[in-house]
C-alpha angles and dihedrals in degrees: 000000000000108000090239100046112126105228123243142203081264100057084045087055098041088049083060090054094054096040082050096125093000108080121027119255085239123213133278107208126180122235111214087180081061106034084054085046099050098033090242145057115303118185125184117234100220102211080136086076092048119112112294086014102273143062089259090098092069097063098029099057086032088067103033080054098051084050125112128258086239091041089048095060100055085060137235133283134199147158126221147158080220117286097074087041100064096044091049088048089044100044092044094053086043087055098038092243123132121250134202112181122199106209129180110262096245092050110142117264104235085058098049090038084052106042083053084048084051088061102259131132091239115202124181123228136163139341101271137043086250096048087051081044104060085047093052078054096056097045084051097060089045107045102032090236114137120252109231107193124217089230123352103080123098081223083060096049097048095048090052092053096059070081085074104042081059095050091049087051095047106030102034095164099051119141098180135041111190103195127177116234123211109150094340117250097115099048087042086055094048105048088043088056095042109037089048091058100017114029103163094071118105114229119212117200113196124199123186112241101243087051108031104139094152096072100058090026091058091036087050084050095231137049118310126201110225110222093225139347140210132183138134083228103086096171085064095037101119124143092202141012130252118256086232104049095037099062081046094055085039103062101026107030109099087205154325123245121181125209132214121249079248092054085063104044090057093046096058082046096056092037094059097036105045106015089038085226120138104218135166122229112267090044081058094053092101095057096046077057094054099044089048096057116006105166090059095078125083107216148263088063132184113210102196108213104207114187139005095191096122127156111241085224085050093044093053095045091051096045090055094047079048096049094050099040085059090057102252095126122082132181124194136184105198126176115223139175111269102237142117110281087016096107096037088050087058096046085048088053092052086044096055093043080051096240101154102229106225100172141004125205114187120196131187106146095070114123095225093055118099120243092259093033133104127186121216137199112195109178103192132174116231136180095266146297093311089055098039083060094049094046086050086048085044099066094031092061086042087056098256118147116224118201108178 
């Protein structure tokens, strides 16, 4: 369809019908951890589990497909910090169509390894997905290959809104759709999807804070161009929104939260400890919505989990912010006697009060300690804040003195 079409209810349909045997009709799970949380039924959209792990596929197949026979032999261009990436590698090999991908330079491997093993010519360019994609643009112009964008084309949209008609089916009383916003396109599809057939739900786009391009964009009135972002969330790590997506979010988006770095920590966190789903940052962005104000969502409410694609170096990095922001890391400076037992008998009472000692620092060189004085660090994980204060009571009571 025209670049500048502004998608429908139809082309959403239609893209169904093209995806029909291409992408998975994904899961929706319940969360009883959130449903508790939120007072009402939350179910987990599980795009995560979709082929090549993320949503991407849907709008991506959904606009190699629409192409020409003479546009698809000159081949297809894109730019990606992975995501994208994959589902433009995977639709164009399912098509028979040939596929070059601009990533930024510090993409995570799994995602550049997968998106070669897709089938594409993967080059790497720039820090950031509009600095790749100026360079997809260029290579465009030059080559004659046909820039397929990860989120401003009506195509997109409409593919990614097939997203929308499968929560209705399979959520028909669903009063809430929490949906993570990077440069639009999903959230676009979705609301198109939902608010044709089902206006009265309320759609919830979430940003994360060091990227949120939607807030002053929607209050200018028109796309703004961030002047940097940061976000460990690089599948939501846009600097501007597209022009399609953006009249669509626009109109139809009830409203854009943003969420904390924390907030999404905790959220990955959640999702792989109590709902047992891998999924990366920004896929997790709804439920960090949902964690950071709970009481703000009318139920039933659909989470949609975009993406799994995580780094491993990413998801170790975030657990352990997680871990900390919920309050499962303490760290104690405690003064002891400097004698022989004195530290074992410590480590026994931690034991017994089931603070898992993750480091020790002994020190016994410091000017303020007393000749027959140590100083120790102990940093433990607990179970939570509850636990971190019973540990603290626990060596009190035992004469220890804390010090910090």
């Amino acid at each position: 369809m025209p670049a500048n079409h502004r998608p429908g209810l139809d082309d959403v349909l239609a893209a169904q019908k093209t995806l029909s045997g291409i992408s998975r009709v994904t899961a929706l799970e319940g969360s009883r951890y959130l449903s508790r949380l939120v007072g009402a039924p939350v179910r987990l959209k599980c795009e995560n589990l979709q082929r090549t792990g993320s949503f991407k596929i849907r709008g991506a197949y959904t606009r190699i497909a629409g192409l020409t026979e003479p546009e698809r032999a000159r081949g297809v261009v894109a730019a990606s910090a992975g995501n994208h990436a994959q589902g433009v590698a995977l639709a164009a090999h399912l098509l028979g169509v040939r596929s070059t991908v601009f990533m930024p330079v510090g993409a995570p491997l799994p995602k550049v390894a997968a998106t070669r093993e897709y089938g594409a010519e993967v080059r790497l360019h720039g820090q950031v997905v509009d600095e790749t994609l100026a360079a997809a643009r260029e290579y465009a112009a030059t080559s004659g290959a046909v820039l397929i964008h990860p989120f401003d084309h009506p195509d997109v949209v409409a593919g990614q809104g097939t997203v929308g008609l499968e929560i209705l089916e399979q959520c028909p009383d669903v009063r809430t759709v929490v949906v993570g916003i990077g440069g639009g396109g999903l959230a676009a599809g979705v609301a198109v999807a939902v608010k044709s057939l089902r206006p009265g739900v309320r759609i919830v786009g979430v940003q994360a804070e060091g990227s949120a391009a939607y807030p002053p964009s929607l209050a200018a009135g028109h796309p703004v161009t961030l002047p940097e972002v940061s976000t460990m969330a690089d599948g939501m790590k846009v600097g501007r929104p597209g022009d399609v997506p953006f009249r669509i979010v626009r109109e139809l988006v009830d409203e854009v939260r943003t969420v904390s770095e924390d907030a999404l920590s905790a959220a990955l966190l959640l999702c792989l400890e109590r709902a047992k789903m891998v999924v990366e940052p920004a896929g997790a962005s709804p439920v960090a919505a949902l964690l950071t104000e709970p009481g703000a969502f009318e139920g039933p409410v659909v989470a949609v989990l975009s993406g799994g694609n995580v780094d491993p170096v990413v998801l170790e990095r975030s657990l352990r912010h997680g871990m900390a922001a919920a309050g499962r890391y303490l760290s104690l400076r405690l003064r002891l006697p400097d004698r022989p037992g004195v530290l074992a008998a410590l480590l026994g009472e931690l034991s017994r009060a089931d603070a898992n000692v993750l480091a020790v620092n002994h020190f016994r060189t410091d000017p303020g300690l007393g000749v027959s004085e140590a100083e120790v660090e102990v940093r433990l994980e607990t179970l939570g804040p509850e636990h971190c204060a019973e540990v603290s009571a626990a060596l009190s009571a035992a004469g220890y003195r804390i010090l910090g």
